[in-house]
N, C-alpha and C positions, 0 to 999 in steps of 0.2 A: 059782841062776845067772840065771834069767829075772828074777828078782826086782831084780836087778843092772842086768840091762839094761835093765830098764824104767826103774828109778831115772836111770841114766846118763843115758838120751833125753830123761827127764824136766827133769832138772838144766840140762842140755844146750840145753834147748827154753825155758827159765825164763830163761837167760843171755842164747841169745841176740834174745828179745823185749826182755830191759829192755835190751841196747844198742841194738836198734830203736827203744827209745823214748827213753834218752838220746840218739841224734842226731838227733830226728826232734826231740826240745827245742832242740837245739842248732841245730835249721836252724832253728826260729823267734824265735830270741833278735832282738828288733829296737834298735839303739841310733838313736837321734839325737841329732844334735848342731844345737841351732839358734841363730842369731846374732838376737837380741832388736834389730832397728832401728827406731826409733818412726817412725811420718809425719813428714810433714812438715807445718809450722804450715800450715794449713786457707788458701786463696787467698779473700779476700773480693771477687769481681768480680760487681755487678751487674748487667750486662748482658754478652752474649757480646762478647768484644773483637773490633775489627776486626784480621784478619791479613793478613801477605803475604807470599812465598814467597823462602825466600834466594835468589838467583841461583847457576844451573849444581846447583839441588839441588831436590828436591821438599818440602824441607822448610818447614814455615809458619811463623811465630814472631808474636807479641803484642807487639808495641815499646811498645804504651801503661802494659801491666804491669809491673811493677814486679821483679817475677822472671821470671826466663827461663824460658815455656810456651812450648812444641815442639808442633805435630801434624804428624803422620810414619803412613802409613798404615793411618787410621783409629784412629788411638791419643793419645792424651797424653799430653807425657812433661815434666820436671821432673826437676830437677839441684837438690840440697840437701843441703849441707853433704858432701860428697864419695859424696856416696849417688844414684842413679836413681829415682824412680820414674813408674807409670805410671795412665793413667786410661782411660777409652772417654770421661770426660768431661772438662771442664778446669775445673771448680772442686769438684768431689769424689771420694771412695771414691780414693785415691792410694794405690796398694800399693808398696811397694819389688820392681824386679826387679836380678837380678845382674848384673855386669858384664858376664858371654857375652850378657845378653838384650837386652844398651841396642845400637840399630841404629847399626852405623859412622857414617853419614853424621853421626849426632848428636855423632858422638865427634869428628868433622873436618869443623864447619864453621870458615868461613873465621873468623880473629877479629874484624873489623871485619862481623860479621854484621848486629847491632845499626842500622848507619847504614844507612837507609830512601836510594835514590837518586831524586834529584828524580822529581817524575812519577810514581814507581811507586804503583801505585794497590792502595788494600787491598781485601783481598777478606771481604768479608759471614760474618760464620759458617757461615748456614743454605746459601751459597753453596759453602760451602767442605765441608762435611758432603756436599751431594748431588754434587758434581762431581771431587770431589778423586782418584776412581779414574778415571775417565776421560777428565782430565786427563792422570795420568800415563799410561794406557795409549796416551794419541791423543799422546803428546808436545806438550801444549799450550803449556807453557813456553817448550818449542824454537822454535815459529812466532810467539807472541805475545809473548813474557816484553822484547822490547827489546835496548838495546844492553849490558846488564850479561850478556844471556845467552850473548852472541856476541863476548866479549873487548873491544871498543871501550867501554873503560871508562874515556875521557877526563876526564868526569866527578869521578873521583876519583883518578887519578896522571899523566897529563900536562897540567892545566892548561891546558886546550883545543885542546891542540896534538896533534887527530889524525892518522893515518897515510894523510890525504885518500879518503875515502871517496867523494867527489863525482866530477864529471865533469873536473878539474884530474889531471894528468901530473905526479907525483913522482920524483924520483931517491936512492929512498929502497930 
């Protein structure tokens, strides 16, 4: 009878390690699934391009390029072929990130972003690397950026006919 019971405990104790260790396999089962996005064709810019900042956004853009390059806080970023990606530089190492990662503002600029307004002046690369966080944290835009910053955007939809900004009395 002892002989019995030792057997049983024994049996018993055999069972239940190898379900310990079948689920202790089974918590390490790892699947991935990865989506194979290739880069994008490599930017050939030889000198750092001059940028400048879309209005009512801190976003910079390269108008002289040829493809639309973004720097957005401290980043670069790149739209190709319905993909994102991103860099710390603007003419290498361009990883793809996913859609949760691309920053709104990139996703809502104005479309007419492209047209540079008279006057506005571009900003230096190495200008733009050391100042661009303290720009936005001093709200530089706000105080310096002109009159694209501040609505009075005659310039480009009324035809010069502004809303009298000067020292003239309107009955508007």
């Amino acid at each position: 009878m002892r002989k019995s019971v030792l057997s049983t405990i024994f049996i018993l104790a055999l069972m239940l390690m190898s379900i310990g260790q079948f689920s202790k396999a089974m918590a390490e089962v790892n699947i991935k699934v990865g989506i194979n996005i290739p880069p994008p064709p490599p930017l050939v810019i030889p000198s750092p391009p001059p940028m400048y900042v879309i209005p009512k956004t801190y976003v910079y853009f390269a108008p002289e390029v040829e493809v639309d390059v973004f720097f957005y806080h401290g980043y670069w970023y790149r739209p190709h072929q319905g993909h994102w990606y991103q860099s710390k530089n603007y003419n290498e190492h361009w990883v793809y990130i996913t859609p949760q990662k691309v920053p709104t503002v990139l996703l809502d600029l104005p479309p007419n972003f492209r047209r540079v307004p008279p006057g506005h002046k571009h900003i230096p690369h190495g200008h733009l690397k050391k100042h661009w966080s303290a720009w936005e944290k001093e709200k530089y835009w706000e105080k310096h950026g002109g009159k694209e910053w501040h609505g009075d955007e005659k310039w480009e939809h009324q035809g010069g006919k502004g809303k009298g900004r000067g020292k003239g009395k309107h009955k508007d």
